[in-house]
C-alpha positions in Angstrom: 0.0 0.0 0.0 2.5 2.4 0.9 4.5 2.2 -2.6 1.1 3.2 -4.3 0.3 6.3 -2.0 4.1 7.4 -2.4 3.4 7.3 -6.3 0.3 8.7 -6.7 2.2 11.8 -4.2 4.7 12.0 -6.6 2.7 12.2 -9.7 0.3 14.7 -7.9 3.1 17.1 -6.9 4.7 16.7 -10.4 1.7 17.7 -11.8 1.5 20.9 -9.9 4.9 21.8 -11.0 3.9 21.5 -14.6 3.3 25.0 -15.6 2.4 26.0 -19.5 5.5 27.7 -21.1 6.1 28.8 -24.5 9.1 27.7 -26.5 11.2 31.1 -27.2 14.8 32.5 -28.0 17.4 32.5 -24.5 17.8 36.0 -24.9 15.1 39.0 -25.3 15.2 40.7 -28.3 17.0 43.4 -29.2 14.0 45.9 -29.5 12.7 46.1 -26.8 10.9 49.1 -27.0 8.6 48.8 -31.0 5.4 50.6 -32.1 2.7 50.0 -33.9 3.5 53.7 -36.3 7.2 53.9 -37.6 8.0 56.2 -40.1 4.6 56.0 -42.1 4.2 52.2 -41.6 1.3 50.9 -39.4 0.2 47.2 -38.2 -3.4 47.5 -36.4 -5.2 44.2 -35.4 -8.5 43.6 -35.6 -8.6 42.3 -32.0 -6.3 43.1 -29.3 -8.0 40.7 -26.4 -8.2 36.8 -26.9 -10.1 34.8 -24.8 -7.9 31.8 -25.9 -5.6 31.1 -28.1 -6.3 32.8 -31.2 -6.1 30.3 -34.8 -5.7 33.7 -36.9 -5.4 37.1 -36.3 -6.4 39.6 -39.0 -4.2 42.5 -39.7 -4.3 45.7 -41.8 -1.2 47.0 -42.9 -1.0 50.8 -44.0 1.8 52.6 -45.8 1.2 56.4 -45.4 4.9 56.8 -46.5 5.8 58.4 -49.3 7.7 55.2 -50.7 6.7 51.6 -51.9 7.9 48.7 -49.2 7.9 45.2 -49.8 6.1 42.9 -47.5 5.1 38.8 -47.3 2.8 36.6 -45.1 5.5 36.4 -42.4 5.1 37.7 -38.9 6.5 36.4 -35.6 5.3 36.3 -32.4 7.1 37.7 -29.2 5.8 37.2 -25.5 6.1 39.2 -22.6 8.3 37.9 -19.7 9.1 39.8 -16.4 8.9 42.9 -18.7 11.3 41.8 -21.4 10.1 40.6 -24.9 11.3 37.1 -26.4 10.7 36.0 -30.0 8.4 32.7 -29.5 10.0 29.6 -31.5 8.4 27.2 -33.9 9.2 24.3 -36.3 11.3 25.5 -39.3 9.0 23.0 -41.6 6.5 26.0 -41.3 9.0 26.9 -43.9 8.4 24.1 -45.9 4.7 23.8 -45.4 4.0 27.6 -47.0 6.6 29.2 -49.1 4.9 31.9 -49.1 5.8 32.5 -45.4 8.3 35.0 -45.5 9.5 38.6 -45.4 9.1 40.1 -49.1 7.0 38.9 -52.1 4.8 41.6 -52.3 4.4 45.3 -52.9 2.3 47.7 -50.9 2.3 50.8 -52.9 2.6 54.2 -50.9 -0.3 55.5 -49.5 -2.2 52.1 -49.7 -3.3 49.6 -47.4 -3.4 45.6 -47.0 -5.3 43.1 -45.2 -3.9 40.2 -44.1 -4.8 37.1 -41.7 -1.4 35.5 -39.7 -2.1 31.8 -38.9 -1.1 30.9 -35.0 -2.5 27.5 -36.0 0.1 27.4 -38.7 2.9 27.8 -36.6 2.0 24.4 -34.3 1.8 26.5 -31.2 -1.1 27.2 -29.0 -0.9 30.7 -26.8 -1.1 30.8 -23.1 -2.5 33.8 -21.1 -0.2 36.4 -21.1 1.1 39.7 -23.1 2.2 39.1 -26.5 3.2 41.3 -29.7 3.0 40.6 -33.3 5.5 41.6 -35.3 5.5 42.7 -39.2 8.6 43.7 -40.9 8.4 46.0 -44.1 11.5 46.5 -46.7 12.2 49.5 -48.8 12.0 49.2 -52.9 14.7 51.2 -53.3 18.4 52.1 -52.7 19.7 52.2 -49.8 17.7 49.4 -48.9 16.3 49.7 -45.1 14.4 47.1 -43.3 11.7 48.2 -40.4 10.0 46.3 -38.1 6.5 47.6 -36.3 4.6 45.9 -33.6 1.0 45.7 -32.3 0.5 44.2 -28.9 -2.2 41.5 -28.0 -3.7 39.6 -24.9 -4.5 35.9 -24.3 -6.9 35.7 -21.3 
């Protein structure tokens, strides 16, 4: 008898240790402070507040630059721990899977707009409560060539 109780102890208190955690970089990024506006570039969501893990989240992109940027379907994900952001890690087949999933492909003329819908559910990963921002990066058409990132920042209940 006493064998079984000490198991069923261990597995109970192992089980309370097991908290959710994402998979992200060691390090927090680099820029750690990112908005939403940069130099005529804008990311808005459609929804900010998730009451679980969102499958997609819709975007609109705007370019009130005076300059064409390129842009893809990629984005990343970065969560928000003890104030510092980390980029959130996936499967590099996502790569495989859509080739479409990267940073350039496409042109968003100045003074236009874009929707577009990111795939969580793509990326094999399911989002625990907690702070998070999605990232889009844009890249210039011309010379010098200059790549900027903007940021919009969600919630998982």
């Amino acid at each position: 008898m006493k064998p079984a109780w000490i198991l069923s102890l261990v597995l109970l208190l192992g089980a309370c240790g097991n908290t959710a955690t994402l998979p992200t970089l060691p390090d927090p990024v680099p820029d750690q402070e990112m908005n939403a506006f940069e130099e005529g570039l804008t990311l808005v969501l459609a929804e900010d507040h998730f009451v679980e893990s969102p499958t997609v989240i819709h975007t609109v992109v705007r370019n009130d630059s005076q300059r064409d940027v390129q842009l893809g379907e990629f984005y990343h994900i970065e969560v928000n721990r003890k104030g510092e952001w980390f980029i959130i890690t996936y499967s590099d087949a996502i790569f495989l899977k859509n080739p479409h999933f990267r940073d350039f492909g496409n042109v968003l003329p100045a003074g236009s707009e874009a929707q577009q819908t990111f795939s969580v559910e793509a990326l094999g990963i399911i989002l625990i409560p907690g702070e998070y921002r999605l990232v889009k990066t844009f890249l210039s058409k011309s010379e010098p060539m200059h790549e900027l990132s903007v940021a919009a920042p969600f919630w998982v209940e």
